[in-house]
mmCIF file as gemmi writes it, N, C-alpha and C atoms, coordinates in Angstrom:
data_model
loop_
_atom_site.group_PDB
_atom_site.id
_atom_site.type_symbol
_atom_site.label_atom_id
_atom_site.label_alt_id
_atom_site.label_comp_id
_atom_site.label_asym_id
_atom_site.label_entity_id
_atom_site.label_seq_id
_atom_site.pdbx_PDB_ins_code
_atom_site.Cartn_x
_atom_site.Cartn_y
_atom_site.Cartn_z
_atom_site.occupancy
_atom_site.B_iso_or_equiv
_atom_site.pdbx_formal_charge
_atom_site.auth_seq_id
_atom_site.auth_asym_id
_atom_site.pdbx_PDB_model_num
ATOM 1 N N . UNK Axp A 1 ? -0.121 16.642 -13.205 1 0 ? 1 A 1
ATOM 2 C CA . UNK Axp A 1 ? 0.652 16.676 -11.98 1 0 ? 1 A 1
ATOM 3 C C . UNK Axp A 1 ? 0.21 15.534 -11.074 1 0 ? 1 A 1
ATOM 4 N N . UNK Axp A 2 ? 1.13 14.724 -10.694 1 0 ? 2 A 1
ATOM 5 C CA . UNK Axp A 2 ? 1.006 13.552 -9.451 1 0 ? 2 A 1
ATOM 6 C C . UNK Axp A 2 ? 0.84 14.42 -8.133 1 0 ? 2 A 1
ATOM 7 N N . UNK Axp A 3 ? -0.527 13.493 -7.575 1 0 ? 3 A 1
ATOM 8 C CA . UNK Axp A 3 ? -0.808 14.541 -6.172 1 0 ? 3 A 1
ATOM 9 C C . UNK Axp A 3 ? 0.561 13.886 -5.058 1 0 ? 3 A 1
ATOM 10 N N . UNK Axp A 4 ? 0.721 12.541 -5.08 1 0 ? 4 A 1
ATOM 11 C CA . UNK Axp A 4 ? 1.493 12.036 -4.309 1 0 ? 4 A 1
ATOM 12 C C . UNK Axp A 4 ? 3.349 12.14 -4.598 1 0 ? 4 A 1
ATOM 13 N N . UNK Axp A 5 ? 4.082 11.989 -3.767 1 0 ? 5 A 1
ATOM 14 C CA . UNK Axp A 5 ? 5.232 12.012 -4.482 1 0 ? 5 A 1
ATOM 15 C C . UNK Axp A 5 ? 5.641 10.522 -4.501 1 0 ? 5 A 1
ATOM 16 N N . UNK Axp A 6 ? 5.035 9.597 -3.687 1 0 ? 6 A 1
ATOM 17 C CA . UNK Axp A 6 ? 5.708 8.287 -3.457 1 0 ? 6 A 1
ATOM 18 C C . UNK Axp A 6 ? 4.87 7.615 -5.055 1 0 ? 6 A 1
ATOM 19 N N . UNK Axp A 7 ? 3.532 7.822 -5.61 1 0 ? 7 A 1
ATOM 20 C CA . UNK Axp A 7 ? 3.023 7.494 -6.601 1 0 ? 7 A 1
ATOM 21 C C . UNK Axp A 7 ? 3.859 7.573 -7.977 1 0 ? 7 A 1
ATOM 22 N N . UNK Axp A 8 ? 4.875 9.205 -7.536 1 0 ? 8 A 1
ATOM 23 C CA . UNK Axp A 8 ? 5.502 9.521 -8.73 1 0 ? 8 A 1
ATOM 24 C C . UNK Axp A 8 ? 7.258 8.508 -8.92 1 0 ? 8 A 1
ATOM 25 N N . UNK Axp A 9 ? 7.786 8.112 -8.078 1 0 ? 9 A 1
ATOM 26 C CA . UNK Axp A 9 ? 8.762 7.163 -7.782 1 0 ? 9 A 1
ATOM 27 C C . UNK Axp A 9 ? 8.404 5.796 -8.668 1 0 ? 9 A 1
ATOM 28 N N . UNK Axp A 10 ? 7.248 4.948 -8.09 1 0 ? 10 A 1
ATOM 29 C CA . UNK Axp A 10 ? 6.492 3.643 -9.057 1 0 ? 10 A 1
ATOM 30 C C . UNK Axp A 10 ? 6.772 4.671 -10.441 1 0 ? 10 A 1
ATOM 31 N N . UNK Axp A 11 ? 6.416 5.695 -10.709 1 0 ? 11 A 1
ATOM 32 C CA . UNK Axp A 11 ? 5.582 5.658 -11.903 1 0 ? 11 A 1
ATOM 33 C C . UNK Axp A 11 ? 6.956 5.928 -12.879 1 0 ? 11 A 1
ATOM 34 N N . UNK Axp A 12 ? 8.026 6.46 -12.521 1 0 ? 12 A 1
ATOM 35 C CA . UNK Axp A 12 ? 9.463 6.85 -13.181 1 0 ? 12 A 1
ATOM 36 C C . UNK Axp A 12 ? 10.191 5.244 -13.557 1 0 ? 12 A 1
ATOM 37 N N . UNK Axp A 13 ? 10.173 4.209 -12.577 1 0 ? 13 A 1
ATOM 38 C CA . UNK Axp A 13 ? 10.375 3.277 -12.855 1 0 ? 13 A 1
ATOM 39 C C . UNK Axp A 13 ? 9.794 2.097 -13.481 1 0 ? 13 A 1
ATOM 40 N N . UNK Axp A 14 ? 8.219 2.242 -13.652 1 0 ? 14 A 1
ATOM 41 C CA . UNK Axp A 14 ? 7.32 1.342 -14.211 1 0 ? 14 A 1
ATOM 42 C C . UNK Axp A 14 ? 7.302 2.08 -15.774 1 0 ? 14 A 1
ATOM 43 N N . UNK Axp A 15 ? 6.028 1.376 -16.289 1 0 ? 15 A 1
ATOM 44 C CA . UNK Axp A 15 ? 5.434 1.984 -17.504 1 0 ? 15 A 1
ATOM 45 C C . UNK Axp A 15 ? 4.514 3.017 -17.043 1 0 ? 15 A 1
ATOM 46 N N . UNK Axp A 16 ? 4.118 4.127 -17.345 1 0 ? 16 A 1
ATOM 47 C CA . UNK Axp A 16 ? 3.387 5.372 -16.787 1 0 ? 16 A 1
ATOM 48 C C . UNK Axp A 16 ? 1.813 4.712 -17.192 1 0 ? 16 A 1
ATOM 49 N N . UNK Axp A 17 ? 1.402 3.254 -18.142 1 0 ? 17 A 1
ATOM 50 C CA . UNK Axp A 17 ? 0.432 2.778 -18.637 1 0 ? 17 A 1
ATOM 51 C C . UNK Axp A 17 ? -0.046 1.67 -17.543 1 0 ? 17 A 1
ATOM 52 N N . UNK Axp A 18 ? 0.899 1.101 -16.525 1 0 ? 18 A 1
ATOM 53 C CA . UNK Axp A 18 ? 0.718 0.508 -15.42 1 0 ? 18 A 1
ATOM 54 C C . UNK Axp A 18 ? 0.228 0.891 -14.226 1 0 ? 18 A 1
ATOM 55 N N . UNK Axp A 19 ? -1.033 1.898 -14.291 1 0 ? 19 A 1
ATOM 56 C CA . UNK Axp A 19 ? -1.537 2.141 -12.867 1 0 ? 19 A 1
ATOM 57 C C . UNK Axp A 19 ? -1.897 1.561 -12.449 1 0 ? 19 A 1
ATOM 58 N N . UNK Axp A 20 ? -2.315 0.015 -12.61 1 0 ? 20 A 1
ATOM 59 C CA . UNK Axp A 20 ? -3.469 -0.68 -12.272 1 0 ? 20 A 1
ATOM 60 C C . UNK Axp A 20 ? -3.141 -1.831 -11.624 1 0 ? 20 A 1
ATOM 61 N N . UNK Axp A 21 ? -1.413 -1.839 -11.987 1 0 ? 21 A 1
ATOM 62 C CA . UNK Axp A 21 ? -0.453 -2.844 -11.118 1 0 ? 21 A 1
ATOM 63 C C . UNK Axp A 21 ? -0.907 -3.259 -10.187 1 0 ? 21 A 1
ATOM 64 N N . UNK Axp A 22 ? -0.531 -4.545 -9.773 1 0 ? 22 A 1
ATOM 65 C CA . UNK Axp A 22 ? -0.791 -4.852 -8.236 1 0 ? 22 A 1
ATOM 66 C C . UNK Axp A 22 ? 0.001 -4.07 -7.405 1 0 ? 22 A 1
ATOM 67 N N . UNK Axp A 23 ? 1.425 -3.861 -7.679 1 0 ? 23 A 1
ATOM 68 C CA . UNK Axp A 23 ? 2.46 -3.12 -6.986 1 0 ? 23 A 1
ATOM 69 C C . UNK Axp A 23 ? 2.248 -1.76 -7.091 1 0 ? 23 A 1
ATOM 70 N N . UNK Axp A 24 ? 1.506 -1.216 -7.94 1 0 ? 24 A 1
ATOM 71 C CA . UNK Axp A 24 ? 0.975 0.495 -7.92 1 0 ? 24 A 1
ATOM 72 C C . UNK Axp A 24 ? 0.12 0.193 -6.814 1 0 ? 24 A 1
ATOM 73 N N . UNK Axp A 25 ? -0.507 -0.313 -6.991 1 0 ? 25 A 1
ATOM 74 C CA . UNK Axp A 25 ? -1.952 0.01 -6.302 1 0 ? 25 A 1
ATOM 75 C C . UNK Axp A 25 ? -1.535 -0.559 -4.447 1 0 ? 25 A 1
ATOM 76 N N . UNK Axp A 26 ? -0.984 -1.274 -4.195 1 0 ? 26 A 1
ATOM 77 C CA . UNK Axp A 26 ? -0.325 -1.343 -2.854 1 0 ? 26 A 1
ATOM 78 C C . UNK Axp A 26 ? 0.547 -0.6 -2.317 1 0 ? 26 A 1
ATOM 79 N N . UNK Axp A 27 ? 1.474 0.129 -3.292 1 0 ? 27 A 1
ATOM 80 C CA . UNK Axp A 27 ? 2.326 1.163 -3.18 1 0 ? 27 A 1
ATOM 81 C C . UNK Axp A 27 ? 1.054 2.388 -2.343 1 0 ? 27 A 1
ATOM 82 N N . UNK Axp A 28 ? 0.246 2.149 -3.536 1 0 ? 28 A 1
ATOM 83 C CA . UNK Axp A 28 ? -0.492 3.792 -3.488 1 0 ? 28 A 1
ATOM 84 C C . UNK Axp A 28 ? -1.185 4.034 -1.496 1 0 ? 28 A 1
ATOM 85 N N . UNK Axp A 29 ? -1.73 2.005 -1.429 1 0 ? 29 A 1
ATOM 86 C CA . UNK Axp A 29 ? -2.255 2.184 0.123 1 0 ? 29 A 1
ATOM 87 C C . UNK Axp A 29 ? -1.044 2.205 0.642 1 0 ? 29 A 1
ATOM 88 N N . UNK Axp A 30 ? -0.265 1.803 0.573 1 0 ? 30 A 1
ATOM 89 C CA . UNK Axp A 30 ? 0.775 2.02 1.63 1 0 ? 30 A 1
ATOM 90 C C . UNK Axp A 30 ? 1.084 3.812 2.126 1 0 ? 30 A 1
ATOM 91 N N . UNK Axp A 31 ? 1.231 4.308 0.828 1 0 ? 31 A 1
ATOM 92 C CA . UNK Axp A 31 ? 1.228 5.489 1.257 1 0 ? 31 A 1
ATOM 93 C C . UNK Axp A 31 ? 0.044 6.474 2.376 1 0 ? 31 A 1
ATOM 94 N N . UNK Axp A 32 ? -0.752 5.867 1.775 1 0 ? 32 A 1
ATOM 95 C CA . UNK Axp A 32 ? -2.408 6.416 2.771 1 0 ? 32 A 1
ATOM 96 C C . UNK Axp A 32 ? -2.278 6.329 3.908 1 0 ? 32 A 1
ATOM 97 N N . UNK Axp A 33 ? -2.001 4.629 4.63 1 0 ? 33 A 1
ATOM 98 C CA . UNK Axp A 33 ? -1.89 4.343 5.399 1 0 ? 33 A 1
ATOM 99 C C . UNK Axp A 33 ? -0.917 5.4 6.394 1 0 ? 33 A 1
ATOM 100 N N . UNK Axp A 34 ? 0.38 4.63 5.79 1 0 ? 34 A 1
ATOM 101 C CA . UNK Axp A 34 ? 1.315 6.243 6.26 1 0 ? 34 A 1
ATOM 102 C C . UNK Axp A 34 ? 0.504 7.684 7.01 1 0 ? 34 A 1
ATOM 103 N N . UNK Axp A 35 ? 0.145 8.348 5.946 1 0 ? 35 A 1
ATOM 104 C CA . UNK Axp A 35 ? -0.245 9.57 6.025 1 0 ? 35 A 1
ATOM 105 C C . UNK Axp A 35 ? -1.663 9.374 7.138 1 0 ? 35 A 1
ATOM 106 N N . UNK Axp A 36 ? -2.052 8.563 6.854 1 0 ? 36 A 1
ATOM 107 C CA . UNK Axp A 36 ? -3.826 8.258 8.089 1 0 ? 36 A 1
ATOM 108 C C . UNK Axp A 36 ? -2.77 7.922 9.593 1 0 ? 36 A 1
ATOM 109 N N . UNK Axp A 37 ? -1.8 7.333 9.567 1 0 ? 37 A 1
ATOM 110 C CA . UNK Axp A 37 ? -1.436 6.625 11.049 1 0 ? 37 A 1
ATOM 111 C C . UNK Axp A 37 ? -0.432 7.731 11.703 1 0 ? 37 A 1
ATOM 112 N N . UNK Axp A 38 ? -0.111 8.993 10.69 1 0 ? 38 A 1
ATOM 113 C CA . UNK Axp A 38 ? 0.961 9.901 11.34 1 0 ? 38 A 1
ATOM 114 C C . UNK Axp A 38 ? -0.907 10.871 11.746 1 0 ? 38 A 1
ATOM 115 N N . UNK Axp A 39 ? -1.743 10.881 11.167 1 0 ? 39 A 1
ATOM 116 C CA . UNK Axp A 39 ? -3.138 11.971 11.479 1 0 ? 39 A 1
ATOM 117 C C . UNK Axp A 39 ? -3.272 11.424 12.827 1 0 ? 39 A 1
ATOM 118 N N . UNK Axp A 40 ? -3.675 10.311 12.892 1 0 ? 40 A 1
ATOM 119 C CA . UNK Axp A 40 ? -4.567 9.494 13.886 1 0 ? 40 A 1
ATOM 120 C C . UNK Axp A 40 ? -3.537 9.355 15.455 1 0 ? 40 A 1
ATOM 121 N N . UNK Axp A 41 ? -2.462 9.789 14.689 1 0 ? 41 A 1
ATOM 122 C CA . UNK Axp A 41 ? -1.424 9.951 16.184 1 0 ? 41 A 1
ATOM 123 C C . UNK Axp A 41 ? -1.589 11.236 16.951 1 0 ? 41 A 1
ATOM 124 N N . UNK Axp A 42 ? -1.894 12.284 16.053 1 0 ? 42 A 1
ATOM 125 C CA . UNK Axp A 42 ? -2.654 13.727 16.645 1 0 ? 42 A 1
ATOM 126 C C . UNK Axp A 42 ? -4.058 14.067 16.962 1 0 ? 42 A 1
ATOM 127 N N . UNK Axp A 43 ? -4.513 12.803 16.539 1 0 ? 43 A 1
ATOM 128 C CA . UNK Axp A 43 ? -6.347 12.965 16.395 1 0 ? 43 A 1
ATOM 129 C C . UNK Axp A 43 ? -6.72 11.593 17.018 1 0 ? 43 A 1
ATOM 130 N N . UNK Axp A 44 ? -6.215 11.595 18.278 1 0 ? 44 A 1
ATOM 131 C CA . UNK Axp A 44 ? -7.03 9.806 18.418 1 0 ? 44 A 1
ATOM 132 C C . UNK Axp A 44 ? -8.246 9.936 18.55 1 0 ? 44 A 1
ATOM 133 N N . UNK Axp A 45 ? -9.372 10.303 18.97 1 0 ? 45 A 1
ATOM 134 C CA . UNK Axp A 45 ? -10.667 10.229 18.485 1 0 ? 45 A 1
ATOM 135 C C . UNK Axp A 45 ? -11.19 10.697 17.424 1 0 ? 45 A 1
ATOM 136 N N . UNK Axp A 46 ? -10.663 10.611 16.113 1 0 ? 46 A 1
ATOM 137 C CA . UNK Axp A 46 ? -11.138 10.657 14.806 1 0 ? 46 A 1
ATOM 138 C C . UNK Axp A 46 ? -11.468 9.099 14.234 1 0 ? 46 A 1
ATOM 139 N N . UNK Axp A 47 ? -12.698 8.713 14.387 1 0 ? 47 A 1
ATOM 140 C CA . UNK Axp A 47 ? -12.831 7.393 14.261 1 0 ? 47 A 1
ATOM 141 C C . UNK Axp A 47 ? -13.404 7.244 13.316 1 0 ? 47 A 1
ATOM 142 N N . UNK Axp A 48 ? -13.589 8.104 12.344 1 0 ? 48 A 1
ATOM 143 C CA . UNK Axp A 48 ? -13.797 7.367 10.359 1 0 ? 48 A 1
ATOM 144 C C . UNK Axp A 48 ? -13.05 7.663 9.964 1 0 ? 48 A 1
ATOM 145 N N . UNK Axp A 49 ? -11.605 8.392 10.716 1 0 ? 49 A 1
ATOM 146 C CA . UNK Axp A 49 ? -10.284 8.247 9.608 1 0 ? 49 A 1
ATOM 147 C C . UNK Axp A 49 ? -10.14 6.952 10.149 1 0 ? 49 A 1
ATOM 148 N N . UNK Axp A 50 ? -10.328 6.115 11.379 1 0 ? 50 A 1
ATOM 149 C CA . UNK Axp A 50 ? -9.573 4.575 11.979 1 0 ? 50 A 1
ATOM 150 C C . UNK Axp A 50 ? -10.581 3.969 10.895 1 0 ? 50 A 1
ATOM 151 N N . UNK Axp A 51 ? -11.719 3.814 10.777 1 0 ? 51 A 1
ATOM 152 C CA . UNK Axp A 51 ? -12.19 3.132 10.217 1 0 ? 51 A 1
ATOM 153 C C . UNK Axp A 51 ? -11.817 3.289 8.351 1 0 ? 51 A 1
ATOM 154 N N . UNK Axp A 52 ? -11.602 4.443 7.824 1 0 ? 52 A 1
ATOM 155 C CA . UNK Axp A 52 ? -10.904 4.182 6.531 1 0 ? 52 A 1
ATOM 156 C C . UNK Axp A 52 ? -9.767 3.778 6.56 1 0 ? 52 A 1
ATOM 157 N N . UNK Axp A 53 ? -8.87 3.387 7.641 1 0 ? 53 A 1
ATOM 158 C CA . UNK Axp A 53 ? -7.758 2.969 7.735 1 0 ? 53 A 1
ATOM 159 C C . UNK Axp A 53 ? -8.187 1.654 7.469 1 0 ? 53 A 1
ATOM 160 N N . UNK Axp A 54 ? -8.959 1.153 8.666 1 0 ? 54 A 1
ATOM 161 C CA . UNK Axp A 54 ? -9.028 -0.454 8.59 1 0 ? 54 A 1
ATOM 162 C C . UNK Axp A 54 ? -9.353 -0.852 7.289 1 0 ? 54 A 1
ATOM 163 N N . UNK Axp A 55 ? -10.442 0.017 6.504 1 0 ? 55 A 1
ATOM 164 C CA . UNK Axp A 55 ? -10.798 -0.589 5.233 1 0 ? 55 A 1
ATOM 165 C C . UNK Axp A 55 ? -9.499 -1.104 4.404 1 0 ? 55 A 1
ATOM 166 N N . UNK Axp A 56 ? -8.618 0.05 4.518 1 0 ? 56 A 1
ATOM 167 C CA . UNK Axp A 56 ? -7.448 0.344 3.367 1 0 ? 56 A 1
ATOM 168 C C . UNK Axp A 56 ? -6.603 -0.445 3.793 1 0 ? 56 A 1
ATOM 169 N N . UNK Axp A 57 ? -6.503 -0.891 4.976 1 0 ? 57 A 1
ATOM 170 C CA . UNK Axp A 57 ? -5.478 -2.134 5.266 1 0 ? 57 A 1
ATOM 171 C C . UNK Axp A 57 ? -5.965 -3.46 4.74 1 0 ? 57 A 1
ATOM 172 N N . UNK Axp A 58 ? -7.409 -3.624 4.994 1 0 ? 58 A 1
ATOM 173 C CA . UNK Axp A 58 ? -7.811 -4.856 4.407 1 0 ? 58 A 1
ATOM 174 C C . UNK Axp A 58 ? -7.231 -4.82 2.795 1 0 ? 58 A 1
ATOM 175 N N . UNK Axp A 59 ? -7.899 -4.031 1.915 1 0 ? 59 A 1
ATOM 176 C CA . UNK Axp A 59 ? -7.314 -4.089 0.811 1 0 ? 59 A 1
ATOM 177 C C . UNK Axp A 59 ? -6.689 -4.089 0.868 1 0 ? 59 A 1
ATOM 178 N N . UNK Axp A 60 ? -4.882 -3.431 1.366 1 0 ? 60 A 1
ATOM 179 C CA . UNK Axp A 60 ? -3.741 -3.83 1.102 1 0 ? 60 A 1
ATOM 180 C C . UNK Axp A 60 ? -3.599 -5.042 1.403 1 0 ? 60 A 1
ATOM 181 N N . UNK Axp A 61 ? -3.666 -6.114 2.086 1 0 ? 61 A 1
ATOM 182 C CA . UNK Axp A 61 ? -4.138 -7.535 2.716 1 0 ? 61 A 1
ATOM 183 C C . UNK Axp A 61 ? -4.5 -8.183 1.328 1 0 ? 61 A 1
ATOM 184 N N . UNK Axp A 62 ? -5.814 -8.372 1.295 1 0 ? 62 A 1
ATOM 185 C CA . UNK Axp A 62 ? -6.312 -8.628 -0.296 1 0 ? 62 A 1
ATOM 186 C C . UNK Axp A 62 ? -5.538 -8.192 -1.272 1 0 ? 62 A 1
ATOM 187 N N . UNK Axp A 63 ? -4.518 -7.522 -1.612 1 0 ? 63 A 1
ATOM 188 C CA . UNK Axp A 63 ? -3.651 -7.722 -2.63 1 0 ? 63 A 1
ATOM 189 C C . UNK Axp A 63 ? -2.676 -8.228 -2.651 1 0 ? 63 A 1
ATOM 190 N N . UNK Axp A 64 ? -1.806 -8.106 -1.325 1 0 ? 64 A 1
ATOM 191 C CA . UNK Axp A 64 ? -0.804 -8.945 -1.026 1 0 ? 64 A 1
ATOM 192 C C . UNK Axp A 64 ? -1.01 -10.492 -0.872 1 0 ? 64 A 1
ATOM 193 N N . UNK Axp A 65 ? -1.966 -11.044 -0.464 1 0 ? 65 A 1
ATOM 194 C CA . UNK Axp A 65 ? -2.318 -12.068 -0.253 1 0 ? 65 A 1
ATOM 195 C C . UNK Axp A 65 ? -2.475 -12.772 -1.836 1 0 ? 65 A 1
ATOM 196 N N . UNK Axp A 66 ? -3.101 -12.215 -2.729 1 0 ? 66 A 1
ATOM 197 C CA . UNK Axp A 66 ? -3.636 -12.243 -4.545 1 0 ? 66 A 1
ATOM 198 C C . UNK Axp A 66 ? -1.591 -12.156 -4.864 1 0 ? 66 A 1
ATOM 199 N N . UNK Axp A 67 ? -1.341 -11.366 -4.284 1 0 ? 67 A 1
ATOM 200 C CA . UNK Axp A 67 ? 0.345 -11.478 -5.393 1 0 ? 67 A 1
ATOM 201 C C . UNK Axp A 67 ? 0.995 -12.274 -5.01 1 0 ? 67 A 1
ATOM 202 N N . UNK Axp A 68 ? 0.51 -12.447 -3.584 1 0 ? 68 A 1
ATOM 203 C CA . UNK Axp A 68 ? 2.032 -13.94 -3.003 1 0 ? 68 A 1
ATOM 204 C C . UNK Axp A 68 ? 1.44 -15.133 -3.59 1 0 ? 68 A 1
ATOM 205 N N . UNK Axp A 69 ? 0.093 -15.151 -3.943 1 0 ? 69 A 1
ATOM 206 C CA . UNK Axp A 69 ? -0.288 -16.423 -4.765 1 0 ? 69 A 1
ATOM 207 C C . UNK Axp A 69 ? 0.381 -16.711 -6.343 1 0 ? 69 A 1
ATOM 208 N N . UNK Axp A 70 ? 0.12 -15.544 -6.62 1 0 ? 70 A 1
ATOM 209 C CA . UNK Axp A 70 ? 0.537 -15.229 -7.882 1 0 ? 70 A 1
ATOM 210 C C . UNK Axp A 70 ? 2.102 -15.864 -8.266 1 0 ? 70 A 1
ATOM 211 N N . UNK Axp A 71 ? 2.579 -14.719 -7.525 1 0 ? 71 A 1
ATOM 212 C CA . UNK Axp A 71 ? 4.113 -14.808 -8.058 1 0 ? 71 A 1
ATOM 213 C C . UNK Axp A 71 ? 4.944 -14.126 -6.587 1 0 ? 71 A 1
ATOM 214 N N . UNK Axp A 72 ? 5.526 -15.157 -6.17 1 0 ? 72 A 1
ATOM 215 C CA . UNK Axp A 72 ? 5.958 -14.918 -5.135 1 0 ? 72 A 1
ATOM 216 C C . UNK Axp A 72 ? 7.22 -14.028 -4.995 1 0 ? 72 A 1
ATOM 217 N N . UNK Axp A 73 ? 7.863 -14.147 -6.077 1 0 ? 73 A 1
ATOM 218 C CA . UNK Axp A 73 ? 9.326 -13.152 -6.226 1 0 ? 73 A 1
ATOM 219 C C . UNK Axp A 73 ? 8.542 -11.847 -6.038 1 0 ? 73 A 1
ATOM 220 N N . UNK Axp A 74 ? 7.572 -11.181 -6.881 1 0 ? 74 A 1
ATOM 221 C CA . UNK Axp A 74 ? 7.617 -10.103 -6.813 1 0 ? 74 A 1
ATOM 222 C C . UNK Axp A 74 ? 6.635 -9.448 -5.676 1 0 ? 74 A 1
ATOM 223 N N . UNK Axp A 75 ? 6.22 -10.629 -5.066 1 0 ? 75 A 1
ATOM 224 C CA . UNK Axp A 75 ? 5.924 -10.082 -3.5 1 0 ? 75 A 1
ATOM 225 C C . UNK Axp A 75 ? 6.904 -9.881 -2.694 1 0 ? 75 A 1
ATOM 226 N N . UNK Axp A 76 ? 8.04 -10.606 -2.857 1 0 ? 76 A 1
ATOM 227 C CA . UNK Axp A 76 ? 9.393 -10.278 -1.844 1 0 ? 76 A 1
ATOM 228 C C . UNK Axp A 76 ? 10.013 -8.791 -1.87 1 0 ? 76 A 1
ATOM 229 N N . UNK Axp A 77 ? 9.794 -9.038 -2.915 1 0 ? 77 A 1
ATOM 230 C CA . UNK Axp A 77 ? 10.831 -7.566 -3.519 1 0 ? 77 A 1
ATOM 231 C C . UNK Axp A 77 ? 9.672 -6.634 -3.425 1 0 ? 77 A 1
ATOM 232 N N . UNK Axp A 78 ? 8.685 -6.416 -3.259 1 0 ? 78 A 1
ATOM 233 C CA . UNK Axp A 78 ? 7.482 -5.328 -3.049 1 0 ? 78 A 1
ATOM 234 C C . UNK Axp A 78 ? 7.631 -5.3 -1.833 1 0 ? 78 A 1
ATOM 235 N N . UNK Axp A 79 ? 7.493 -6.284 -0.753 1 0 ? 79 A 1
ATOM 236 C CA . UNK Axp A 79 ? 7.714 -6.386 0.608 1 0 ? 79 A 1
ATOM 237 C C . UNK Axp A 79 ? 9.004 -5.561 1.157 1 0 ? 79 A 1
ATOM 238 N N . UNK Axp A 80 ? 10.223 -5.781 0.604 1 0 ? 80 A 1
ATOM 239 C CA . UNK Axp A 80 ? 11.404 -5.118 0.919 1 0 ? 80 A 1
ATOM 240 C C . UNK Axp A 80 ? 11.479 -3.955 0.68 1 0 ? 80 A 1
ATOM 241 N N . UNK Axp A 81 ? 10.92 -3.532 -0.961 1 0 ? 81 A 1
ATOM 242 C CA . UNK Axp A 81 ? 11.048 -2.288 -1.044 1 0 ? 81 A 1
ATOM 243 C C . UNK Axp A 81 ? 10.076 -1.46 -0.488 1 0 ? 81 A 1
ATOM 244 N N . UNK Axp A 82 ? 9.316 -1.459 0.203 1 0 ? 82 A 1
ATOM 245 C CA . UNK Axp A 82 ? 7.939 -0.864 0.863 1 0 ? 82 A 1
ATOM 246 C C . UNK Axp A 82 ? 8.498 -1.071 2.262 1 0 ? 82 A 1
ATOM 247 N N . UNK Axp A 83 ? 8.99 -1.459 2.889 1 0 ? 83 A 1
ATOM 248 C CA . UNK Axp A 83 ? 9.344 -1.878 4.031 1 0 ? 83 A 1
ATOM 249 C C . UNK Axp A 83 ? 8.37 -1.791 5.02 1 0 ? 83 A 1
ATOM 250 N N . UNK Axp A 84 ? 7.564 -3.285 4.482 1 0 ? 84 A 1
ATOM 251 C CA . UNK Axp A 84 ? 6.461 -3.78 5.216 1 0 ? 84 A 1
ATOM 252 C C . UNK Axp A 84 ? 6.464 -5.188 5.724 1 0 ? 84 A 1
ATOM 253 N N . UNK Axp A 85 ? 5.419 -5.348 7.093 1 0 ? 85 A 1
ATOM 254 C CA . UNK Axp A 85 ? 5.924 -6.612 7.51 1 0 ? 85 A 1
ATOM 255 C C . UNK Axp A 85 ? 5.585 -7.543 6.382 1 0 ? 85 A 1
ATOM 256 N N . UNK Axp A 86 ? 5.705 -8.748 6.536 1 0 ? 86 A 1
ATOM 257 C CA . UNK Axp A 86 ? 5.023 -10.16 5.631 1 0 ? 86 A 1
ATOM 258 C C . UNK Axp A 86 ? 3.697 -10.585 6.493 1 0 ? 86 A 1
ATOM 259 N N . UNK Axp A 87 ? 2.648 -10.638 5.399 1 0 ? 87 A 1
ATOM 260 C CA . UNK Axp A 87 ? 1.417 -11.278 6.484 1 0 ? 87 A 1
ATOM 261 C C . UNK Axp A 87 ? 1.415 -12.534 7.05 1 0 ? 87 A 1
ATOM 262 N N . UNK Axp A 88 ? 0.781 -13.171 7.723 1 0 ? 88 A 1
ATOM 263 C CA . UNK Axp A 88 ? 1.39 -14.385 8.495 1 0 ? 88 A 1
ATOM 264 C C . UNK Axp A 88 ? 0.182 -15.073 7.949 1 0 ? 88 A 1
ATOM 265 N N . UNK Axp A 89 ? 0.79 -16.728 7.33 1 0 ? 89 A 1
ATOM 266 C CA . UNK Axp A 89 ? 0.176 -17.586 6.443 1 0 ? 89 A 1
ATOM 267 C C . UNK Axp A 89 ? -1.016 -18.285 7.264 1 0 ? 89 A 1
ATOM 268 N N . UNK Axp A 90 ? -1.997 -18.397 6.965 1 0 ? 90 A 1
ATOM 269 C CA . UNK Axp A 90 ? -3.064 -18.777 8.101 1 0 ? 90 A 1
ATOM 270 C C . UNK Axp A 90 ? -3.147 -20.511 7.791 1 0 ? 90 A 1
């Protein structure tokens, strides 16, 4: 059983052997994130859920940053379908 339901969406359309995707695995923080920033709106002084947030954003950062190098099409289309901003090119 998939604990997440947004995990189980990637996984119907990928190979079920692709967890390790770049696009799984950004999918998967994206979802966290989600779920930590709807907590942290009822809990503002819970400050090691802010701080596992920040971690988990960095990594999402560090992967997006690794795929737009990579292959830029399928950062677009990860970007759109996640409906997340674009990081800004330093």
């Amino acid at each position: 059983m998939i604990k997440n339901p947004f995990s189980a969406i990637i996984l119907k359309e990928e190979n079920k052997d692709n967890k390790g995707s770049v696009e799984f695995q950004v999918a998967g923080f994206t979802n966290r994130i989600r779920r930590l920033t709807s907590h942290l709106k009822l809990h503002k002084k819970d400050y090691l859920s802010q701080r596992g947030l920040r971690k988990i954003l960095g990594k999402r950062q560090r992967l997006l940053a690794y795929l737009s190098k990579k292959d830029r099409v399928r950062y677009k289309e990860l970007i759109g379908w996640l409906a997340i901003r674009e990081t800004k090119i330093r």
